[in-house]
C-alpha positions as a Markdown table, in Angstrom:
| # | Residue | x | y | z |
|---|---|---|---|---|
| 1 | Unk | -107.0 | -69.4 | -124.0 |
| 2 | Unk | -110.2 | -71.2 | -122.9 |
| 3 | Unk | -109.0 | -74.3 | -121.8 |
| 4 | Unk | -112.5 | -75.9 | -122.6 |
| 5 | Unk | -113.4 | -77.5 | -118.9 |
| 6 | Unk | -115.5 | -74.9 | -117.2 |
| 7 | Unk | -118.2 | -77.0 | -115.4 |
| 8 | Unk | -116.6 | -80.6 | -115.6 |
| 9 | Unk | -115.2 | -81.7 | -111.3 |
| 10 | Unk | -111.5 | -82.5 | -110.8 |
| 11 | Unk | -110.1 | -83.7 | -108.0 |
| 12 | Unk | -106.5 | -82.7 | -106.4 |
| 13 | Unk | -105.1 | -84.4 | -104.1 |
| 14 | Unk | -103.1 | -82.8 | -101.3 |
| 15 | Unk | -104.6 | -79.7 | -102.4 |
| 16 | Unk | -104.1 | -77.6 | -99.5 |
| 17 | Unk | -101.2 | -76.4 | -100.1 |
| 18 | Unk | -97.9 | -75.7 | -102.3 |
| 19 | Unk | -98.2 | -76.9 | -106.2 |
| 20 | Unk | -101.7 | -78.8 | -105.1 |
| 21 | Unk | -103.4 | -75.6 | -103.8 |
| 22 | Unk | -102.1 | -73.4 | -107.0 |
| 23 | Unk | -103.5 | -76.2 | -109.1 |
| 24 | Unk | -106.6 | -76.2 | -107.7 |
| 25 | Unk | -107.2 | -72.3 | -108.1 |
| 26 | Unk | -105.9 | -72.1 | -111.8 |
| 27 | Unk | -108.4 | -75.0 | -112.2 |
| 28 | Unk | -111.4 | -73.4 | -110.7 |
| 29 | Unk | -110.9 | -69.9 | -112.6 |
| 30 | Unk | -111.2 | -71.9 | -115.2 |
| 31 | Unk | -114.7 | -73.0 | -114.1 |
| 32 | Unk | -114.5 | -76.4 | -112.7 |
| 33 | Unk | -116.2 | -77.8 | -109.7 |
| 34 | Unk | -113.1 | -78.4 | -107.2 |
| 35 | Unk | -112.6 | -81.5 | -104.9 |
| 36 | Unk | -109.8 | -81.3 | -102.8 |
| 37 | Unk | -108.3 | -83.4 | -99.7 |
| 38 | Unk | -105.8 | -82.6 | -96.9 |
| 39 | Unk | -104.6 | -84.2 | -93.6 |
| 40 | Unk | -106.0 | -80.9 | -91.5 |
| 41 | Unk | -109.3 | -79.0 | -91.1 |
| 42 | Unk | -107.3 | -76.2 | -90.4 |
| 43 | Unk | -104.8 | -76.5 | -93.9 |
| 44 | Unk | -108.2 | -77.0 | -95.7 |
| 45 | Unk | -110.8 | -74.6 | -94.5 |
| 46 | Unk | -107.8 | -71.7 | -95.5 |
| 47 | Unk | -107.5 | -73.1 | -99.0 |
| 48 | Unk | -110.9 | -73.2 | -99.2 |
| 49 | Unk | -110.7 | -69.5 | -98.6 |
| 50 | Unk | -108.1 | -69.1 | -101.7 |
| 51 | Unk | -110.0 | -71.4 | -103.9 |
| 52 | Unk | -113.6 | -70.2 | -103.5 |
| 53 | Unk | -116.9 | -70.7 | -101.6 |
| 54 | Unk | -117.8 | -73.4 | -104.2 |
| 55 | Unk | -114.5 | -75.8 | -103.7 |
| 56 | Unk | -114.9 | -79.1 | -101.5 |
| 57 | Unk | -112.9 | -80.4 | -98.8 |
| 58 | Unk | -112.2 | -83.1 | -97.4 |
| 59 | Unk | -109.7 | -84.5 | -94.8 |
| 60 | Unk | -107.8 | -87.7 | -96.2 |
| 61 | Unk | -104.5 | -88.9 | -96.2 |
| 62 | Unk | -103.2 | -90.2 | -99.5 |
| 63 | Unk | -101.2 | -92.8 | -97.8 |
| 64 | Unk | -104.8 | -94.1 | -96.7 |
| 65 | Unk | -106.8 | -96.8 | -99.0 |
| 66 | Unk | -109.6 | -96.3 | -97.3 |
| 67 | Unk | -109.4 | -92.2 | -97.3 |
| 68 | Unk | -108.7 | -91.9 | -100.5 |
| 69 | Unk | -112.0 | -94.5 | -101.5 |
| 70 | Unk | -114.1 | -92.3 | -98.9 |
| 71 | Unk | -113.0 | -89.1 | -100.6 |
| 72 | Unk | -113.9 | -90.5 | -104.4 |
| 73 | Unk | -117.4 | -91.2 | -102.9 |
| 74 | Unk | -118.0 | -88.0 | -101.4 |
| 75 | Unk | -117.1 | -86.1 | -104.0 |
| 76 | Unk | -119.1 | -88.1 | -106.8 |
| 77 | Unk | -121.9 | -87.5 | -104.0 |
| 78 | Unk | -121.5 | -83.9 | -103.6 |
| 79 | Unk | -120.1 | -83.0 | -107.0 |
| 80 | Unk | -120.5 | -85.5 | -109.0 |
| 81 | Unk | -118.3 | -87.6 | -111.6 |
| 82 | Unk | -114.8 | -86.3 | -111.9 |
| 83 | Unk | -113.4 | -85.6 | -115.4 |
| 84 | Unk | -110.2 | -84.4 | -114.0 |
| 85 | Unk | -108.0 | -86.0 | -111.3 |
| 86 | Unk | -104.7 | -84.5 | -110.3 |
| 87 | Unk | -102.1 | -87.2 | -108.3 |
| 88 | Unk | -100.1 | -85.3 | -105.9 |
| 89 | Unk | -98.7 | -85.7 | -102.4 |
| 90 | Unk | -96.0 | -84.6 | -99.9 |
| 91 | Unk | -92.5 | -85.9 | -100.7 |
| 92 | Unk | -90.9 | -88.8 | -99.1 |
| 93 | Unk | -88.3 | -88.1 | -96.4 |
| 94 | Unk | -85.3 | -86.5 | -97.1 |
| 95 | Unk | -81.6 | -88.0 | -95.9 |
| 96 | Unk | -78.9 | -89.9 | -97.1 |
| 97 | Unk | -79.4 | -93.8 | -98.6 |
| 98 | Unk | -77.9 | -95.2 | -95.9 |
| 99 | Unk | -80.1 | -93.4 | -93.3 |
| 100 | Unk | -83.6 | -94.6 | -94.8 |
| 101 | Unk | -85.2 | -97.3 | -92.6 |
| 102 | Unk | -87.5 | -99.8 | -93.9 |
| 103 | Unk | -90.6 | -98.0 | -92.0 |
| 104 | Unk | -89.6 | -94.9 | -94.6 |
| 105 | Unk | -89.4 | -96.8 | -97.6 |
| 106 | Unk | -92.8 | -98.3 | -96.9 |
| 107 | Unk | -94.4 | -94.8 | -96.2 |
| 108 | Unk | -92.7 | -93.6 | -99.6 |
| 109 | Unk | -94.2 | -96.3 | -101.3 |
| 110 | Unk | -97.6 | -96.3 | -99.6 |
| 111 | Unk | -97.7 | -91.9 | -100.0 |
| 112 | Unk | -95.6 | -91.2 | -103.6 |
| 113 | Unk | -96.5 | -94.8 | -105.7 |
| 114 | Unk | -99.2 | -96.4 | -103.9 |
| 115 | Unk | -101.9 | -93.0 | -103.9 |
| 116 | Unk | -101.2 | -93.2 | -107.5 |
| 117 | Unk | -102.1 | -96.4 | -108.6 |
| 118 | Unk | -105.0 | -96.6 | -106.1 |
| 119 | Unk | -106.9 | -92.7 | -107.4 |
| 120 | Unk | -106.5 | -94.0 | -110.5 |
| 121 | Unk | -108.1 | -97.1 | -110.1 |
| 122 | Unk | -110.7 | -95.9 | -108.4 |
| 123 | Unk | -111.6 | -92.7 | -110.9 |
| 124 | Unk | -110.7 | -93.8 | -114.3 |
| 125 | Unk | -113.4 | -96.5 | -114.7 |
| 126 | Unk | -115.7 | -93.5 | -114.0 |
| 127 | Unk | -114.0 | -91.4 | -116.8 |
| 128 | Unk | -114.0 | -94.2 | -119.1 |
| 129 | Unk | -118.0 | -94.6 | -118.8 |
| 130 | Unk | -117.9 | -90.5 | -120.1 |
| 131 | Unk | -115.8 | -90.8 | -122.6 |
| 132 | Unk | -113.4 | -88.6 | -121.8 |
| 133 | Unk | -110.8 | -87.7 | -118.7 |
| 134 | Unk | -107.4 | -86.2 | -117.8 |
| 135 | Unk | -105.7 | -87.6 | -115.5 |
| 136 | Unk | -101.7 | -85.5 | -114.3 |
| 137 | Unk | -99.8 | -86.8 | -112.1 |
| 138 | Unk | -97.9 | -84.3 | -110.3 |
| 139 | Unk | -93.7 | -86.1 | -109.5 |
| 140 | Unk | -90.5 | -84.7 | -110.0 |
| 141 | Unk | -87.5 | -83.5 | -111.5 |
| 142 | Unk | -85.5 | -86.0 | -109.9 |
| 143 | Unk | -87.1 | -88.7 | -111.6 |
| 144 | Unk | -85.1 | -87.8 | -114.3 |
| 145 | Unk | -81.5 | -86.9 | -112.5 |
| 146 | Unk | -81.6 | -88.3 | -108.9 |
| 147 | Unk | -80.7 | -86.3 | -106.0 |
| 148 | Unk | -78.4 | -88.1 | -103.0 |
| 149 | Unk | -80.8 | -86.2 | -100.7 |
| 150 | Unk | -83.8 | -87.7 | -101.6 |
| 151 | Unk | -83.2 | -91.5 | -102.5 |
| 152 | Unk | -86.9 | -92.9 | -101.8 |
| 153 | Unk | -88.3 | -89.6 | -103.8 |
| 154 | Unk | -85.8 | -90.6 | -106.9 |
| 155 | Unk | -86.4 | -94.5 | -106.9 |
| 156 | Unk | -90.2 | -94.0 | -106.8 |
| 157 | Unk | -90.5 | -91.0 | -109.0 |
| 158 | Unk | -88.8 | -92.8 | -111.7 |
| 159 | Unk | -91.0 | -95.8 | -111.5 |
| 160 | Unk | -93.6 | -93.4 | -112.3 |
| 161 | Unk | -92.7 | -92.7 | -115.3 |
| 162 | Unk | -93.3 | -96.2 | -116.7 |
| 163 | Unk | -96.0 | -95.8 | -115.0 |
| 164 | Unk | -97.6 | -93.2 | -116.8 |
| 165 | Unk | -96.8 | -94.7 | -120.2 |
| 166 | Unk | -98.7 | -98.3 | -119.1 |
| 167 | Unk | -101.5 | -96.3 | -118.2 |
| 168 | Unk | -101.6 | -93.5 | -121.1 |
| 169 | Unk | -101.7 | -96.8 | -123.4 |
| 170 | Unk | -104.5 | -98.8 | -121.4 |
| 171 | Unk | -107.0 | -95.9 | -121.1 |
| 172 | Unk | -106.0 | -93.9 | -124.1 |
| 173 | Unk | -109.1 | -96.0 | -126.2 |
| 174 | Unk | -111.3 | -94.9 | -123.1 |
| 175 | Unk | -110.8 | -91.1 | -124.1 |
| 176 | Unk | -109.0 | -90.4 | -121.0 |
| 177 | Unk | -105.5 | -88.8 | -121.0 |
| 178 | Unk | -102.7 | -89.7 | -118.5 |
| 179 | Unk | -99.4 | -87.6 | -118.2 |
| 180 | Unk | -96.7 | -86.4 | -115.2 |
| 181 | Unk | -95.7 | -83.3 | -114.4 |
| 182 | Unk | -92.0 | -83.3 | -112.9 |
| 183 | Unk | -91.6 | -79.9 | -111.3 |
| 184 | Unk | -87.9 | -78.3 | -110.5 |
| 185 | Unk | -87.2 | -75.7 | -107.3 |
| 186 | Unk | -90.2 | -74.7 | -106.6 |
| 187 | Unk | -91.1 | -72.0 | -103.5 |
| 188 | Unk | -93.4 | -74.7 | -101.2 |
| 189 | Unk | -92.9 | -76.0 | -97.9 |
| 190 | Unk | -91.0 | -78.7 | -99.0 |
| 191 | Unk | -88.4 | -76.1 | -100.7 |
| 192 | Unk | -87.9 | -74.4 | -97.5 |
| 193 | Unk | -87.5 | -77.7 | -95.7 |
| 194 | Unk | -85.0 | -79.0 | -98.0 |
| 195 | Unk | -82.8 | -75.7 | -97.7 |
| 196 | Unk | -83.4 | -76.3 | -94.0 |
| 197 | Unk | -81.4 | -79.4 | -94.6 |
| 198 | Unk | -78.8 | -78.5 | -96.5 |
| 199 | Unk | -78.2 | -75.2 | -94.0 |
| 200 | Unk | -77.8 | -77.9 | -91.3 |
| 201 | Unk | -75.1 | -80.3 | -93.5 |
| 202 | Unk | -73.7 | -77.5 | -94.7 |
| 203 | Unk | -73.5 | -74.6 | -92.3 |
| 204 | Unk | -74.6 | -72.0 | -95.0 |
| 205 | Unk | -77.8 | -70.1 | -94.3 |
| 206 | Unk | -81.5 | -71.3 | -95.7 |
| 207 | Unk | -81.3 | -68.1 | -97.4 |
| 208 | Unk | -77.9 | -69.0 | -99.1 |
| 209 | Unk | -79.1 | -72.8 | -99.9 |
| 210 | Unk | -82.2 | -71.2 | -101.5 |
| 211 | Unk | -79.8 | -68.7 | -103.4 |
| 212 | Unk | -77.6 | -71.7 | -104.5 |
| 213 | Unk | -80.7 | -73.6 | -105.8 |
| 214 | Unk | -81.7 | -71.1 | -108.1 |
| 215 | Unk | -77.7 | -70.1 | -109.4 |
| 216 | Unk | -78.4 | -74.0 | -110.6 |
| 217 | Unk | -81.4 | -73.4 | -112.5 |
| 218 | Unk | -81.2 | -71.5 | -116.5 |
| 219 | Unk | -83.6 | -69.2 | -115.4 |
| 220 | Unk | -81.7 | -68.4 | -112.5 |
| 221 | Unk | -84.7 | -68.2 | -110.2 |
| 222 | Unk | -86.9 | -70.7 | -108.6 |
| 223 | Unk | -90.4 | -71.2 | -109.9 |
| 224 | Unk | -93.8 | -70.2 | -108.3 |
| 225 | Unk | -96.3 | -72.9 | -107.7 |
| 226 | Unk | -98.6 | -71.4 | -110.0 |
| 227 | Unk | -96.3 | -72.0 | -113.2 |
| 228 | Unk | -96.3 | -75.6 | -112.1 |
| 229 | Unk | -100.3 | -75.3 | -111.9 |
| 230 | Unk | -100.2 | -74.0 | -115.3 |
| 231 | Unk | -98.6 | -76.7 | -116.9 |
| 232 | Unk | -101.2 | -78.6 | -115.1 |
| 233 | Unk | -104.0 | -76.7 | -116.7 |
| 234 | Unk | -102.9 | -77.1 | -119.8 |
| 235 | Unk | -102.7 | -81.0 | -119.6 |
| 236 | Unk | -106.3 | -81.0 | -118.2 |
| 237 | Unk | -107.7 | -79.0 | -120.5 |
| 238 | Unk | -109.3 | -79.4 | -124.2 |
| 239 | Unk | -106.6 | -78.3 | -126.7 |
| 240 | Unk | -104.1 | -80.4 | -124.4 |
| 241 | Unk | -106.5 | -83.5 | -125.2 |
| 242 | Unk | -103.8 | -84.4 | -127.5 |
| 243 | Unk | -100.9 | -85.2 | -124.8 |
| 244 | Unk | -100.4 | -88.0 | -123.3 |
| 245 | Unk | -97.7 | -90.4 | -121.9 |
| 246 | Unk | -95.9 | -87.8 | -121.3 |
| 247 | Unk | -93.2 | -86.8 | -118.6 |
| 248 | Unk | -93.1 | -83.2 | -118.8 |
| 249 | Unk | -90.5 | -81.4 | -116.9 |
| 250 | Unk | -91.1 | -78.3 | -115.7 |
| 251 | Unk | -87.7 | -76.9 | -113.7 |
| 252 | Unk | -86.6 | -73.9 | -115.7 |
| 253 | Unk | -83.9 | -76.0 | -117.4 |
| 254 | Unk | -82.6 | -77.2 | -114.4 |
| 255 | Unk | -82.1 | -80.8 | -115.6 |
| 256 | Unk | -79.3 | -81.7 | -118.1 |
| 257 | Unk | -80.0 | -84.5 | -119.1 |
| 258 | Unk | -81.4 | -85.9 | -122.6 |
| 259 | Unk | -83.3 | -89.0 | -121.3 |
């Protein structure tokens, strides 16, 4: 399928790596002029590499107003106006309820809610003046059925999903699409960390935790970033111009719930 957007720049966000750097290839196969930021030169200049010659980097943290203002004028300079803007970051810390200090909470906030409300701001009056955007933001499962391990991840991830409905209603009129992609057990850093965690609780392997997490899942297997980026795609694309407000899991039927 020709997902219509060859030419027109996106942006990802913590693109260097995991679900970001898949989403940022499928994106630029499909012709698009690629912005994407990281924390390293080092993460970024190897993604780069994946991507192709013609991507952008830029080092910002998404935790960082003033990064993420810089990187939205650098790539309107460089690229030019983004039609596509993909929200995604690093998960909050993982641990019990309990454990979470107020300095994580605020770094939660500032990373998984705050990057959000702030990209959007800043590139949606520039997709409203075209006439047409797509804006994913990229959350969780466990917005939808909260995990113990990951409190701050569950509270703000759900907030998101109001979120996304405020926002799919104020800029629909504008053209501009906004929708959430809540991925399940995916094979990123994060995955691995997370099983590192459990191994240590529990005393069973990383291998066995990984094992366990995908016993959990329909499928029976845990997903590859690149059929997280695909879902992605779609939403950014043309014939998904159609879609929005929506919270679209994508875990391999790992959630049970209806809501």
């Amino acid at each position: 399928m020709d997902l219509g957007i060859k030419g027109k720049v996106a942006m990802v966000a913590a693109g260097s790596k995991g679900i970001g750097l898949a989403t940022a290839k499928m994106l630029a196969e499909e012709g698009c002029l690629v912005s994407i930021c990281g924390r390293t030169e080092e993460t970024l200049a190897q993604a780069a590499v994946e991507i192709g010659e013609e991507t952008r980097t830029y080092v910002a943290d998404v935790g960082n107003a003033d990064d993420l203002a810089w990187w939205v004028d650098q790539t309107i300079q460089d690229l030019g106006t983004p039609s596509i803007l993909v929200t995604n970051t690093g998960g909050p810390p993982a641990g019990k309820l309990g454990d979470m200090t107020d300095e994580q909470w605020q770094a939660g906030f500032e990373n998984t809610l705050m990057s959000v409300i702030r990209l959007t701001r800043l590139v949606q009056p520039k997709m409203a003046e075209q006439g047409w955007g797509r804006i994913v933001h990229v959350t969780s499962y466990v917005a939808k059925e909260p995990s113990p391990l990951l409190p701050i991840s569950s509270t703000l991830r759900a907030g998101l999903m109001g979120l996304v409905r405020l926002q799919a209603a104020e800029y629909g009129p504008q053209g501009v699409t906004v929708n959430c992609v809540l991925p399940g057990s995916t094979m990123t850093d994060r995955q691995f960390h997370l099983a590192e965690i459990r191994s240590n609780a529990t005393g069973m392997s990383p291998e066995q935790v990984l094992e366990e997490s995908a016993q959990a899942v329909a499928l029976r297997r845990i997903a590859d970033p690149r059929e997280i980026a695909s879902a992605i795609a779609f939403l950014c694309s043309e014939p998904g111009g159609y879609i929005s407000g929506v919270n679209l899991l994508v875990d391999g039927g790992l959630t049970r719930g209806l809501g």
